[in-house]
N, C-alpha and C positions, 0 to 999 in steps of 0.2 A: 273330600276324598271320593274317588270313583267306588261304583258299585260293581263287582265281578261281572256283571250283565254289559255295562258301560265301554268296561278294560274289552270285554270280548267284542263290541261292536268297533271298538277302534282297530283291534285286531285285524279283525276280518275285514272293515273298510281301508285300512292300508297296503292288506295281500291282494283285495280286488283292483283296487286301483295301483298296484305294482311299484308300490311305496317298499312293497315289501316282495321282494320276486320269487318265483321259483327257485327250490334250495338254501334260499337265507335261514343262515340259522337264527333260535328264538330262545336265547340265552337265560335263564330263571332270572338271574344277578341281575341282569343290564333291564330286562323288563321289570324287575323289581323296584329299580331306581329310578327310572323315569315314570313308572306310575306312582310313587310313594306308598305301594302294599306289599304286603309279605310275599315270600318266594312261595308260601303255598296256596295265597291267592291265586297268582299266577298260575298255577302247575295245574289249580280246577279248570284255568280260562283254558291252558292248553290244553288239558283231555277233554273238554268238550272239544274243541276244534279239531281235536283228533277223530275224536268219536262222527263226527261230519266229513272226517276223508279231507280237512283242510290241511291237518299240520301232520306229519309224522313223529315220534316218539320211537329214539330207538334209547334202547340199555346202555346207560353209561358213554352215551354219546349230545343226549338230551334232545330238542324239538327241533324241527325245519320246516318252514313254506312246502307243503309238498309238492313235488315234480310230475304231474302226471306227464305219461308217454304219447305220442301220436297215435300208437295203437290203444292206451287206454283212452282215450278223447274218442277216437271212430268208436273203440266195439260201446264205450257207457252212451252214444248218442244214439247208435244202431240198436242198443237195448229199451230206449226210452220209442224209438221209431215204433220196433214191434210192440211193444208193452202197454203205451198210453192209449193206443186208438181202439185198444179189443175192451179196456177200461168204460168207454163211455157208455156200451148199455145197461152195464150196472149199474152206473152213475146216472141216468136218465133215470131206472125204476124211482130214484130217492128225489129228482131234482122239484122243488118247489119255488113257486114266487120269492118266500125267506133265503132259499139260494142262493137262486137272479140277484136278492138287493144286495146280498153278501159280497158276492166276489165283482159287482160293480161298482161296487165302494172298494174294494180292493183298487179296482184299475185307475180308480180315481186320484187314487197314490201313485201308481205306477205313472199316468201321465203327469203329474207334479214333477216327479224324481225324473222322468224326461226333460221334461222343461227346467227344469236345475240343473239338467248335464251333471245328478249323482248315477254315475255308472253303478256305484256300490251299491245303493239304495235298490237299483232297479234291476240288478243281478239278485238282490233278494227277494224282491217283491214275485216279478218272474218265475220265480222257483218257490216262491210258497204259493202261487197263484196253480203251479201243477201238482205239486202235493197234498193241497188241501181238497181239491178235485178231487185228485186219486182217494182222499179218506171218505169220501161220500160212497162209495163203493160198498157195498158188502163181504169184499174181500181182503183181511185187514193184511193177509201177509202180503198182498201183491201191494197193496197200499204201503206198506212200511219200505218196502223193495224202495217202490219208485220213490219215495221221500227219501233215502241213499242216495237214490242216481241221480236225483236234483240237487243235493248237495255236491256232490262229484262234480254235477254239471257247473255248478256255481265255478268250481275254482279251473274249471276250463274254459268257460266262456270268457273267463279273468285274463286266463291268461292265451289262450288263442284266440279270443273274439275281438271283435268291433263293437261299436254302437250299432252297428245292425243287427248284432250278435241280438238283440234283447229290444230294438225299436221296431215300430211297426211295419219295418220291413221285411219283419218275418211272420208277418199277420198279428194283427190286433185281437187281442183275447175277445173282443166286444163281438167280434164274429161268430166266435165260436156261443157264448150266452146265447145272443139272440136266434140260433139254430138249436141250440136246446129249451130256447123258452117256446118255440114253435115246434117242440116234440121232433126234430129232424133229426134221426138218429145218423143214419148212413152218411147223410154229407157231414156233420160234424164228426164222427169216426175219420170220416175223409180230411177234414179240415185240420183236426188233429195230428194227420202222418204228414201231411204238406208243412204244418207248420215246424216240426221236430227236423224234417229235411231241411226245411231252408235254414233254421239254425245252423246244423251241421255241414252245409255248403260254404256259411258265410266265417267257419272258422279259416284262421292262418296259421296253420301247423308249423311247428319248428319256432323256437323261441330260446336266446341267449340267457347266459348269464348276467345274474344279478351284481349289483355293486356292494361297496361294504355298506352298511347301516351303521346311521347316528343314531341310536335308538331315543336320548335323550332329547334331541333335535327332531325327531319325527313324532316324540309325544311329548312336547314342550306344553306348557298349561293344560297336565292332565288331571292335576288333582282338583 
């Protein structure tokens, strides 16, 4: 039997890779059945996913893939643009060698799940790799902020990005470390807004509807 952690990973790895599209709805019953846990297993996995801006949750209508708009994909990228690069002198005051080995064992994941062609994995990786950043800060509400919009981000780059969207085509995080282990404030603040822009260059905005879901058939041997 899955663990509620498990359910949510397969979750979330089937909306990123559009297994599971924008607007599909995320039925308590059908996912009840095809994971073999209770409906209020489920209803935890969906309000966390809510609570990350993946699924919405309306009254008496129950959950869905949320839809983010073209305008909300620009302004949440345009919000990460401004927001992350004024982040990195706080984050410099605290940065230490224990840092460095941290988030490059980070990337060392991220280049795996490239080299696996897991887009899910590395839409995750990705987006804890600027959130955890952001927590080194001494500013916990801007840090909580941008842990929001990297989640946001996550299910846009899901659903408008590419593999560029999140491959080293929009700069390799290894750049940005080794400008903060050499105390380079300014160009890695620089480094920072270029990389958040080519992100957001390399979306394709505008995205169809989804098909119906086999939910049984898409989490076949999940217990």
């Amino acid at each position: 039997m899955l663990s509620d952690e498990a359910i949510y990973k397969k979750i979330l790895k089937s909306i990123v890779e559009h297994q599971l599209p924008p607007g599909a709805r995320l039925p308590e019953d059908k996912l009840s059945e095809a994971f073999g846990r209770s409906r209020t297993s489920i209803r935890k996995v969906l309000q966390r996913l809510a609570l990350e801006r993946i699924v919405t949750i309306e009254p008496n209508k129950g959950a869905h893939v949320n839809r983010p708009s073209e305008q909300e994909a620009q302004e949440i990228l345009d919000s990460r643009i401004m927001l992350e690069p004024l982040l990195i002198p706080e984050i410099m005051k605290y940065w230490s060698k224990a840092n460095s080995k941290y988030f490059r064992a980070m990337l060392k994941e991220e280049k795996q799940a490239e080299a696996n062609e897991d887009q899910a994995a590395l839409i995750q990786l990705t987006a804890q790799f600027h959130y955890e950043l952001a927590a080194l800060s001494d500013n916990s509400v801007m840090a909580d902020f941008i842990q929001q919009l990297c989640y946001r981000s996550s299910l846009i780059i899901a659903v408008f990005g590419s593999r560029h969207s999140v491959s080293c085509d929009c700069g390799d995080h290894l750049e940005l470390i080794e400008l903060m282990d050499n105390e380079q404030n300014k160009q890695a603040q620089d480094w920072m807004k270029q990389h958040l822009i080519h992100i957001k260059s390399s979306l394709k905005l505008g995205v169809s509807d989804g098909q119906k879901i086999n939910f049984q058939q898409l989490f076949a041997n999940s217990e």
